[in-house]
PyMOL Python script that loads the backbone (N, CA, C, O; Angstrom):
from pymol import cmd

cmd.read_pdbstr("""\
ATOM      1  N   UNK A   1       0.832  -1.192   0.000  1.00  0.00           N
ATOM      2  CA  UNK A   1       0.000   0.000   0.000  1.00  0.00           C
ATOM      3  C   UNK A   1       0.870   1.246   0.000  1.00  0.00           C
ATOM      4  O   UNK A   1       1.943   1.182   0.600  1.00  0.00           O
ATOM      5  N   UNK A   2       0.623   2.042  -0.431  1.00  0.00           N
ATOM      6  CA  UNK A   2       1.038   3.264  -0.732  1.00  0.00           C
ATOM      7  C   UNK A   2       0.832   4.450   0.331  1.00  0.00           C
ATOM      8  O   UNK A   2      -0.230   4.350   0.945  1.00  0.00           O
ATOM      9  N   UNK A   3       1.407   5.243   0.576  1.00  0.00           N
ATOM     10  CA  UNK A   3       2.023   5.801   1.830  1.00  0.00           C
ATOM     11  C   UNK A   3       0.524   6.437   2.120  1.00  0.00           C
ATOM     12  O   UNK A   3       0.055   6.424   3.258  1.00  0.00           O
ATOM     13  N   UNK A   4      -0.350   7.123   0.731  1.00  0.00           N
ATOM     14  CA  UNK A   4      -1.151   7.834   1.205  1.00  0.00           C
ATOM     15  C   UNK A   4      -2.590   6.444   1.855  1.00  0.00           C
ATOM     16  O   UNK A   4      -3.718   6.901   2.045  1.00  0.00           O
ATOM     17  N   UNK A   5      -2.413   5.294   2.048  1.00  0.00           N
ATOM     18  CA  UNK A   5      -3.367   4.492   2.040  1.00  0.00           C
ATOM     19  C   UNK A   5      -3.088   3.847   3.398  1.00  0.00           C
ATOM     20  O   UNK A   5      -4.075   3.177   3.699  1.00  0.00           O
ATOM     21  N   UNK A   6      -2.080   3.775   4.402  1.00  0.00           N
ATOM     22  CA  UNK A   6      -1.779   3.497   5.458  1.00  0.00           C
ATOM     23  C   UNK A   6      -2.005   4.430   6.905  1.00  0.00           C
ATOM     24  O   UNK A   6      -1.327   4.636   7.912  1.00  0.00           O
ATOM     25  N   UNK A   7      -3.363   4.868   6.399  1.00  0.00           N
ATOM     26  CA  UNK A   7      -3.553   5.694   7.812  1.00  0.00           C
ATOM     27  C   UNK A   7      -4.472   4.998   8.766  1.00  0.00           C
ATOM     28  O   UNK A   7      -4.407   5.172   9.983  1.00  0.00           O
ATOM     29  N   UNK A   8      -5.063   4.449   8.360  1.00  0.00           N
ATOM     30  CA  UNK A   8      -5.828   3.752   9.710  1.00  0.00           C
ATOM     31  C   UNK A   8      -6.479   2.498   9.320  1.00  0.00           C
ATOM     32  O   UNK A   8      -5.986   1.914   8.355  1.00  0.00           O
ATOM     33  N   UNK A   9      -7.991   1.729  10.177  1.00  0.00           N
ATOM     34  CA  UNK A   9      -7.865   0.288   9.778  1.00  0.00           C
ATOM     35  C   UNK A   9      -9.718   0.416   8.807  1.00  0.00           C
ATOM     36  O   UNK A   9     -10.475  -0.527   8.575  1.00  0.00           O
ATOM     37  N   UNK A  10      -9.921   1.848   8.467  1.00  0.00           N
ATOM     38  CA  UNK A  10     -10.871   2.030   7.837  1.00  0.00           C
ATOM     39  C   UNK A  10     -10.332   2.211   6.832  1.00  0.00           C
ATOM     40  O   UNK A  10     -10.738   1.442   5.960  1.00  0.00           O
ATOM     41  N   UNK A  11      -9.376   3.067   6.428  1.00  0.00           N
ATOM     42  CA  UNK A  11      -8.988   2.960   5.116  1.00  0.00           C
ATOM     43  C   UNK A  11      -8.436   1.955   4.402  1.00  0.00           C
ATOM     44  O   UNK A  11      -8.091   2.181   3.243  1.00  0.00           O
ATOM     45  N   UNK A  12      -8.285   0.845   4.900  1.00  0.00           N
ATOM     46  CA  UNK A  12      -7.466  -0.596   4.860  1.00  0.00           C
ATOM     47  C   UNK A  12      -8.753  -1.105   4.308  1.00  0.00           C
ATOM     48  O   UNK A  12      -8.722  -1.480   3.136  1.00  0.00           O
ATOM     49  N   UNK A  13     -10.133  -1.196   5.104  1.00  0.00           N
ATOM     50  CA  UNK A  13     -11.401  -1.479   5.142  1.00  0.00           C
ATOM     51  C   UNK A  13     -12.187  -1.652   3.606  1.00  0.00           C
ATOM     52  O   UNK A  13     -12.746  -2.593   3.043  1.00  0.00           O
ATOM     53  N   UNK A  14     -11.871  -0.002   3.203  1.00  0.00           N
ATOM     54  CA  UNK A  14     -12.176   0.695   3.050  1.00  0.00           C
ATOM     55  C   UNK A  14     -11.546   0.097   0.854  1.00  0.00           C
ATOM     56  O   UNK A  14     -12.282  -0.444   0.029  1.00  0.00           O
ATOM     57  N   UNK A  15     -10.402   0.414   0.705  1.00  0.00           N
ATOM     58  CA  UNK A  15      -9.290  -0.137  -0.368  1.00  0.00           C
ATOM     59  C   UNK A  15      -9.767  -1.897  -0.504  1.00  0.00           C
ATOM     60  O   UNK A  15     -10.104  -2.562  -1.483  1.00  0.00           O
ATOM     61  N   UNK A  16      -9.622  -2.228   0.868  1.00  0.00           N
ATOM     62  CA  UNK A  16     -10.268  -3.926   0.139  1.00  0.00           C
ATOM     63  C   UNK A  16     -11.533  -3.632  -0.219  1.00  0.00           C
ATOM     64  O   UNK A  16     -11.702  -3.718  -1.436  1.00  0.00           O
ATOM     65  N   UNK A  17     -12.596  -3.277   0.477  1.00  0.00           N
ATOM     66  CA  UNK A  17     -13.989  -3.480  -0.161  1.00  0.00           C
ATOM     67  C   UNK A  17     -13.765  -3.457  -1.960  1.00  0.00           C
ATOM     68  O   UNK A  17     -14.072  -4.336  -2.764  1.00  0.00           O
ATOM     69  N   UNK A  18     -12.944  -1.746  -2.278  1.00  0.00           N
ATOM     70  CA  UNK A  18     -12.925  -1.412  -3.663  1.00  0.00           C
ATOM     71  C   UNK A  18     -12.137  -2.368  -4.680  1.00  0.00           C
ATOM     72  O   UNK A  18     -12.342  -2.301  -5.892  1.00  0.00           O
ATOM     73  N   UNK A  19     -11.413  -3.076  -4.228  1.00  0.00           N
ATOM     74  CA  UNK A  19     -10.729  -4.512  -4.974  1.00  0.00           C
ATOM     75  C   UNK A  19     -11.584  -5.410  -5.073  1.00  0.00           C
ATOM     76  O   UNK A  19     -11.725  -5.909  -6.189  1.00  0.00           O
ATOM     77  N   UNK A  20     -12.571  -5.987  -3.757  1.00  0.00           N
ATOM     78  CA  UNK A  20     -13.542  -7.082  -3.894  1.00  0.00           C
ATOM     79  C   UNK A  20     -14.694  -6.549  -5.032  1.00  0.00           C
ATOM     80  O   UNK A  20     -15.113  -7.256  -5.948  1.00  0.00           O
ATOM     81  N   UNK A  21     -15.115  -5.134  -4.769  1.00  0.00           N
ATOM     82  CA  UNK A  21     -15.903  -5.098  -5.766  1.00  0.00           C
ATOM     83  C   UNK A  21     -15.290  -5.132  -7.115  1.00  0.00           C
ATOM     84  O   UNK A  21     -15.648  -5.895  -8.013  1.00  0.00           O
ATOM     85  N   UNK A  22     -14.499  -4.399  -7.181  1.00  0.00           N
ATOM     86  CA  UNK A  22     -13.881  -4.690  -8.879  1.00  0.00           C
ATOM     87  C   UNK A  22     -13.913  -6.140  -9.215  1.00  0.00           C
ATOM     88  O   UNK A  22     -14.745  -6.516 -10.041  1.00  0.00           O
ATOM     89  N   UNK A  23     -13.009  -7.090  -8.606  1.00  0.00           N
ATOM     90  CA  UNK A  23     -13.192  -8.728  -8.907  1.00  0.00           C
ATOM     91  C   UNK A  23     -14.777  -9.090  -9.495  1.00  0.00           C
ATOM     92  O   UNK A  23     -15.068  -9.848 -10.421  1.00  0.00           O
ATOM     93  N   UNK A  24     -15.551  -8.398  -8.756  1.00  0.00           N
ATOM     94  CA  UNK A  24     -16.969  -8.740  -8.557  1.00  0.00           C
ATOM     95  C   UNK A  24     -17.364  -8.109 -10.267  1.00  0.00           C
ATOM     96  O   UNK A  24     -18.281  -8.439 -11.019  1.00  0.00           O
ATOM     97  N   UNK A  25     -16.486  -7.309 -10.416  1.00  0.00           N
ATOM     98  CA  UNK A  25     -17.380  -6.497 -11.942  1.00  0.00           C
ATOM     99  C   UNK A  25     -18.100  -5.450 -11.756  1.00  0.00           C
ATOM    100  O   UNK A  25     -18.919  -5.010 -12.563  1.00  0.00           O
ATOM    101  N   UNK A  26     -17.694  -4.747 -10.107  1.00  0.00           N
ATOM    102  CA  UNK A  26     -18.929  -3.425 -10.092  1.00  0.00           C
ATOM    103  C   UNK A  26     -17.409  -2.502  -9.660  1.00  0.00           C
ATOM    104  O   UNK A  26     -16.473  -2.723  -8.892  1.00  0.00           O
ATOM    105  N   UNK A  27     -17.802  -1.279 -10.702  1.00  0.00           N
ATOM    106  CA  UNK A  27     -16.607  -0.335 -10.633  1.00  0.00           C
ATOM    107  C   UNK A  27     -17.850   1.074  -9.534  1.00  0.00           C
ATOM    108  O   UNK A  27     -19.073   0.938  -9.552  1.00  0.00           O
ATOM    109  N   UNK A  28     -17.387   1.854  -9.001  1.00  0.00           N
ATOM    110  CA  UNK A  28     -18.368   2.585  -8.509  1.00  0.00           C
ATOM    111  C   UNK A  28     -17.160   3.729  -8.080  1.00  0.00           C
ATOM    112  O   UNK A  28     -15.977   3.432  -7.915  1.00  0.00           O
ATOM    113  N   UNK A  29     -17.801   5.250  -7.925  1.00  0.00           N
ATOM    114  CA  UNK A  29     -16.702   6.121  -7.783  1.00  0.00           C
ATOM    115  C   UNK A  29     -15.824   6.528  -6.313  1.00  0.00           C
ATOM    116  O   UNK A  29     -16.690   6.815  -5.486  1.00  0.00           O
ATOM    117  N   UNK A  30     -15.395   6.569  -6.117  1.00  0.00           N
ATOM    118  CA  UNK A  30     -15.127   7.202  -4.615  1.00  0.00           C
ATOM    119  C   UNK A  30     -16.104   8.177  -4.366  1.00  0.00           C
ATOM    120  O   UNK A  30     -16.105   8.267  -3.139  1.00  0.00           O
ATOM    121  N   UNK A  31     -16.791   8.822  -4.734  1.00  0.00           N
ATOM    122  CA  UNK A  31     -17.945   9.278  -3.561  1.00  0.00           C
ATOM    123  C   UNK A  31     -18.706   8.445  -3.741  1.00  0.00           C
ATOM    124  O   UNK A  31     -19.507   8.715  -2.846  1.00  0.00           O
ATOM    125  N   UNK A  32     -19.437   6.869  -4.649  1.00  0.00           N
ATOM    126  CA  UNK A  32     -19.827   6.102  -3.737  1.00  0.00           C
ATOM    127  C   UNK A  32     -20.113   5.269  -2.925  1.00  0.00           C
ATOM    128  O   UNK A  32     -21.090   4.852  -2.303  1.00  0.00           O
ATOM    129  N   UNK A  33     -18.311   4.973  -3.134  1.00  0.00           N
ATOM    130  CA  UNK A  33     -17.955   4.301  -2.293  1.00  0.00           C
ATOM    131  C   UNK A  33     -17.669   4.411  -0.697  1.00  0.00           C
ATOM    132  O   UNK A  33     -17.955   3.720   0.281  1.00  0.00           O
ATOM    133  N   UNK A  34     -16.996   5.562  -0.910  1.00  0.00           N
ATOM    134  CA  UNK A  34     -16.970   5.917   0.570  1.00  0.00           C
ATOM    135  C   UNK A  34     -18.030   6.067   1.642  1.00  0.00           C
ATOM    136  O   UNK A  34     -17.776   5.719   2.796  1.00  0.00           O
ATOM    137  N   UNK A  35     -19.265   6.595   1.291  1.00  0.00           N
ATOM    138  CA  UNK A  35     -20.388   6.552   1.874  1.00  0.00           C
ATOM    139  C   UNK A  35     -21.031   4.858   2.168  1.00  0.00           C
ATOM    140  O   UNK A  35     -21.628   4.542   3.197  1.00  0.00           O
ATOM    141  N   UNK A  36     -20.807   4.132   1.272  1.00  0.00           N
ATOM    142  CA  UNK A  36     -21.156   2.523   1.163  1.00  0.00           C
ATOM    143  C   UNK A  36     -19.814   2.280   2.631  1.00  0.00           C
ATOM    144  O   UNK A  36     -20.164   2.484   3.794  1.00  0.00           O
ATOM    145  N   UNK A  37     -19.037   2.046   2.449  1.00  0.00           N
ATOM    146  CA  UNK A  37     -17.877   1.657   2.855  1.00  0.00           C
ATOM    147  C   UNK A  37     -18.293   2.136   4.444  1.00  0.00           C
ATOM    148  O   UNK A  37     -18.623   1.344   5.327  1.00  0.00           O
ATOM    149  N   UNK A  38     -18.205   3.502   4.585  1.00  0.00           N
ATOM    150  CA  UNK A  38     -18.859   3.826   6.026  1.00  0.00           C
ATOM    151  C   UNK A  38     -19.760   3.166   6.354  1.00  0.00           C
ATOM    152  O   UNK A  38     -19.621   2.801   7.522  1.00  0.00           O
ATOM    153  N   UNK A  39     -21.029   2.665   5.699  1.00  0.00           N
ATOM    154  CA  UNK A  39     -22.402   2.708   6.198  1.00  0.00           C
ATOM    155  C   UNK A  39     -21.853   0.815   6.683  1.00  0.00           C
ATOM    156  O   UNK A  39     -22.057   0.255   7.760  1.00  0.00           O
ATOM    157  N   UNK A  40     -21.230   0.319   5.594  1.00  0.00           N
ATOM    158  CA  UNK A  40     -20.774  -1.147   6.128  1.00  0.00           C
ATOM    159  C   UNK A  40     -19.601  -1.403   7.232  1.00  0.00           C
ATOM    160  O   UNK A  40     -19.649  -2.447   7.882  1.00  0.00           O
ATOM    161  N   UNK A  41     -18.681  -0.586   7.428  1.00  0.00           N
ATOM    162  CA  UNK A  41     -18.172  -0.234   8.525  1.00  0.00           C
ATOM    163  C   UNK A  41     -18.638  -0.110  10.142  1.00  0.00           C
ATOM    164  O   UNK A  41     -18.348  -0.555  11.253  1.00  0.00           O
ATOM    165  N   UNK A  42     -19.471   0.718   9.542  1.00  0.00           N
ATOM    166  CA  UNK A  42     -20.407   0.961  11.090  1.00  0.00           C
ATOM    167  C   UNK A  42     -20.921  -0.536  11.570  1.00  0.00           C
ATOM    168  O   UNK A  42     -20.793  -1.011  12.699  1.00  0.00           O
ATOM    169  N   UNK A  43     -21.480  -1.099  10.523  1.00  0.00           N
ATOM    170  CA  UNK A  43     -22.436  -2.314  10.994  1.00  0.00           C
ATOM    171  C   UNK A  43     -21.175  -3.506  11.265  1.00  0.00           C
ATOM    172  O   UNK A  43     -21.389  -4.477  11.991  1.00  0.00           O
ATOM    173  N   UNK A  44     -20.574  -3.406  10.954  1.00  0.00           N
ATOM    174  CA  UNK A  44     -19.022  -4.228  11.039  1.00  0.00           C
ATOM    175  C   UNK A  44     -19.218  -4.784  12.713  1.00  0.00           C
ATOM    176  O   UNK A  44     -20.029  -4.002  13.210  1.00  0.00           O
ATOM    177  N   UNK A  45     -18.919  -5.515  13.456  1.00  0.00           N
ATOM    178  CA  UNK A  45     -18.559  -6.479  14.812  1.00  0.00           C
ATOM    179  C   UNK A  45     -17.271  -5.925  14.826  1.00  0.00           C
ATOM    180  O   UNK A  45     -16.570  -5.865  13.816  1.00  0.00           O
ATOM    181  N   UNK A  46     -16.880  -5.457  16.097  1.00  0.00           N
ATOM    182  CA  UNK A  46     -15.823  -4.868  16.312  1.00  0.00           C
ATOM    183  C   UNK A  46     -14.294  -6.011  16.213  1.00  0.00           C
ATOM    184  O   UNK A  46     -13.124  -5.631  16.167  1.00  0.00           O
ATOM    185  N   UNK A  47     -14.818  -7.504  16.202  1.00  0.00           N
ATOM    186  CA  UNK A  47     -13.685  -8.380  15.981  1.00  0.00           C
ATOM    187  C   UNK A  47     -13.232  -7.464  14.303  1.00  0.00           C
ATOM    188  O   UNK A  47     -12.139  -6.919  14.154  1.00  0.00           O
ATOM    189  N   UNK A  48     -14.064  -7.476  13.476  1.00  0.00           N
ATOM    190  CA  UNK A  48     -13.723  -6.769  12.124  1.00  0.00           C
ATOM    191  C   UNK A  48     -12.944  -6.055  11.914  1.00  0.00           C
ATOM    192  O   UNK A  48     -11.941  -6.360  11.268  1.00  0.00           O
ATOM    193  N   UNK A  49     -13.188  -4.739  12.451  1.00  0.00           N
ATOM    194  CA  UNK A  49     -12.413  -3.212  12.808  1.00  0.00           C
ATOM    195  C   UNK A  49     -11.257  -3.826  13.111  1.00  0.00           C
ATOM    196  O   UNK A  49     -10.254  -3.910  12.402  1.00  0.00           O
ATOM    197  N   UNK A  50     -11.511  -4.438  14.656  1.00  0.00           N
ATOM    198  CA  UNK A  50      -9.808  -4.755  15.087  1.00  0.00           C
ATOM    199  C   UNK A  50      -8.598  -5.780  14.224  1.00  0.00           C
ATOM    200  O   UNK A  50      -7.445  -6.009  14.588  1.00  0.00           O
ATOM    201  N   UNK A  51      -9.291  -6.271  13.010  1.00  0.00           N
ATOM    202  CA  UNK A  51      -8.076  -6.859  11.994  1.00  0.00           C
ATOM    203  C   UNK A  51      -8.144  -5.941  11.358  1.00  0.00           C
ATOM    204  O   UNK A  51      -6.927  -5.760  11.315  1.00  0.00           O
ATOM    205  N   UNK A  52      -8.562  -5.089  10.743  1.00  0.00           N
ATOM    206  CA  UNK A  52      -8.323  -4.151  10.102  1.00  0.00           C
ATOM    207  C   UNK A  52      -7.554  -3.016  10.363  1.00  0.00           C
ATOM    208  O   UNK A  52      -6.926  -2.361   9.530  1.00  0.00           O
ATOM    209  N   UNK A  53      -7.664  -2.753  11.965  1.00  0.00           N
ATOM    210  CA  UNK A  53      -6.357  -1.957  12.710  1.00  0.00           C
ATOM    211  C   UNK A  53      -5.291  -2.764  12.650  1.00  0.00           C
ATOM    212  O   UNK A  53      -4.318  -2.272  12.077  1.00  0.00           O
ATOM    213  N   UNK A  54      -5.161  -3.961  13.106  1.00  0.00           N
ATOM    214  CA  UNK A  54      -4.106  -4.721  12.920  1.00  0.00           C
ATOM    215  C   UNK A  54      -3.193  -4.619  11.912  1.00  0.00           C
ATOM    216  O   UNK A  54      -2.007  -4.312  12.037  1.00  0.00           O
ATOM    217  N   UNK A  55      -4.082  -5.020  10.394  1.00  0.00           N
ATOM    218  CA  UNK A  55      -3.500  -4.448   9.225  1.00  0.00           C
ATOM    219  C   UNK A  55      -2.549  -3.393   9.144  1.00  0.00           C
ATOM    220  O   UNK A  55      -1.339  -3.313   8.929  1.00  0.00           O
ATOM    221  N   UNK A  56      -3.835  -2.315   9.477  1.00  0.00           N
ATOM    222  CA  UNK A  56      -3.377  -1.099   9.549  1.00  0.00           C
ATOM    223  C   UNK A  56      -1.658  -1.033   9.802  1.00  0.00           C
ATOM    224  O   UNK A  56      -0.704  -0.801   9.059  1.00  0.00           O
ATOM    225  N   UNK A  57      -1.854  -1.471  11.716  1.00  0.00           N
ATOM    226  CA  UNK A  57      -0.176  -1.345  12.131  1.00  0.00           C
ATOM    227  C   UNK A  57       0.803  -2.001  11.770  1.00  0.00           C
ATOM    228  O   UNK A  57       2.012  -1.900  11.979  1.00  0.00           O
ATOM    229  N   UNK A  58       0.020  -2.861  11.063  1.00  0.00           N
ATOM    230  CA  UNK A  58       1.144  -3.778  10.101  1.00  0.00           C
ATOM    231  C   UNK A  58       1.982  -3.234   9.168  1.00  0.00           C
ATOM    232  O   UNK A  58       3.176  -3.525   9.095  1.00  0.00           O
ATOM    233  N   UNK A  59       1.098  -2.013   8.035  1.00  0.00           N
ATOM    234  CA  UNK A  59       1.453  -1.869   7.384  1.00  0.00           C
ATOM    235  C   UNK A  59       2.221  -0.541   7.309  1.00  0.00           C
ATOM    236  O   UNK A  59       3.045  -0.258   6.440  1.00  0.00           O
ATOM    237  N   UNK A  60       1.861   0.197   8.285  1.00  0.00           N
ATOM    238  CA  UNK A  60       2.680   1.399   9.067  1.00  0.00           C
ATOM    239  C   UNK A  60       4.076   1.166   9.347  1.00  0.00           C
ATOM    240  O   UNK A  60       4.948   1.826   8.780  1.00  0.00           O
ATOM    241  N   UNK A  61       4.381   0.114  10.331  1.00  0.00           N
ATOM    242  CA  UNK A  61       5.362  -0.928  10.713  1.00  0.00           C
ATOM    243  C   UNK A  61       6.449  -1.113   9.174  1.00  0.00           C
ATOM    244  O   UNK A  61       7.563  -0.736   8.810  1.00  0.00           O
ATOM    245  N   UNK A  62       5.676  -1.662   8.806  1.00  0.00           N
ATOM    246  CA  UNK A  62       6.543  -2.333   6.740  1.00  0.00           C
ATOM    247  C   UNK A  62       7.296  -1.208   6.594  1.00  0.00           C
ATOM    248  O   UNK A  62       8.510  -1.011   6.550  1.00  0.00           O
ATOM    249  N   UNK A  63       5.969  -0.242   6.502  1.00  0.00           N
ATOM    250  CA  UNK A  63       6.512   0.926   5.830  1.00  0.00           C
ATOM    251  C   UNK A  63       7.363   2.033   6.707  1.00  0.00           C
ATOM    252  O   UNK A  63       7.939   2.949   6.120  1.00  0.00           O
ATOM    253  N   UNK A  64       7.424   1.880   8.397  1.00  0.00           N
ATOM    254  CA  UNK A  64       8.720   2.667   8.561  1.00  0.00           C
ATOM    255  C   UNK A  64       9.838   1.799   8.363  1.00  0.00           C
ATOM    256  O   UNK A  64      10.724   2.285   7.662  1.00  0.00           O
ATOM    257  N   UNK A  65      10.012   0.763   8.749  1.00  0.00           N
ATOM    258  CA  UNK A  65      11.140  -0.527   8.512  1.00  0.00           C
ATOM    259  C   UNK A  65      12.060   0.177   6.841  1.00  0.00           C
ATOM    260  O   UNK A  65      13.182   0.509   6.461  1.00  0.00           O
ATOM    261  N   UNK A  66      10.847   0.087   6.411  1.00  0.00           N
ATOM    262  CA  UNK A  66      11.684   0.809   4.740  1.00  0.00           C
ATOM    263  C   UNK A  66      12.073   2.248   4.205  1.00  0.00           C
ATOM    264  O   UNK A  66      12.762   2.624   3.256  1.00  0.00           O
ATOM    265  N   UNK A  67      11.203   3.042   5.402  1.00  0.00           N
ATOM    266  CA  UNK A  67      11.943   4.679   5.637  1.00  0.00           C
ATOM    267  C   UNK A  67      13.070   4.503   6.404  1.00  0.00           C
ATOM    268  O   UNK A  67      13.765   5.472   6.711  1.00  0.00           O
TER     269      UNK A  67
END
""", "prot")
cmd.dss("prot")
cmd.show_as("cartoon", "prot")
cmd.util.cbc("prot")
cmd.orient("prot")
């Protein structure tokens, strides 16, 4: 992931959803995705969120290791 995509475990969330949908064959824009992405977020079980922070510090981690 790219420096601007490693800020937290929603935007992690957030970048997979938009890959699963592409696979899927549905392209949709960032404004509406992001609103989708929130609204499925919210409803998310917090076990969810917390791999997705995980991610997150994972990938924070990678990426100071290589600064």
């Amino acid at each position: 992931m790219s420096i601007m995509n490693k800020r937290n475990g929603f935007m992690v969330y957030r970048k997979t959803l938009n890959k699963h949908l592409e696979i899927l064959g549905v392209r949709i824009t960032m404004q509406q995705l992001s609103p989708l992405a929130g609204s499925l977020w919210g409803s998310e079980p917090e076990q969810v969120k917390d791999y997705y922070k995980e991610v997150s510090e994972k990938i924070k981690k990678l990426h100071n290791n290589r600064v």
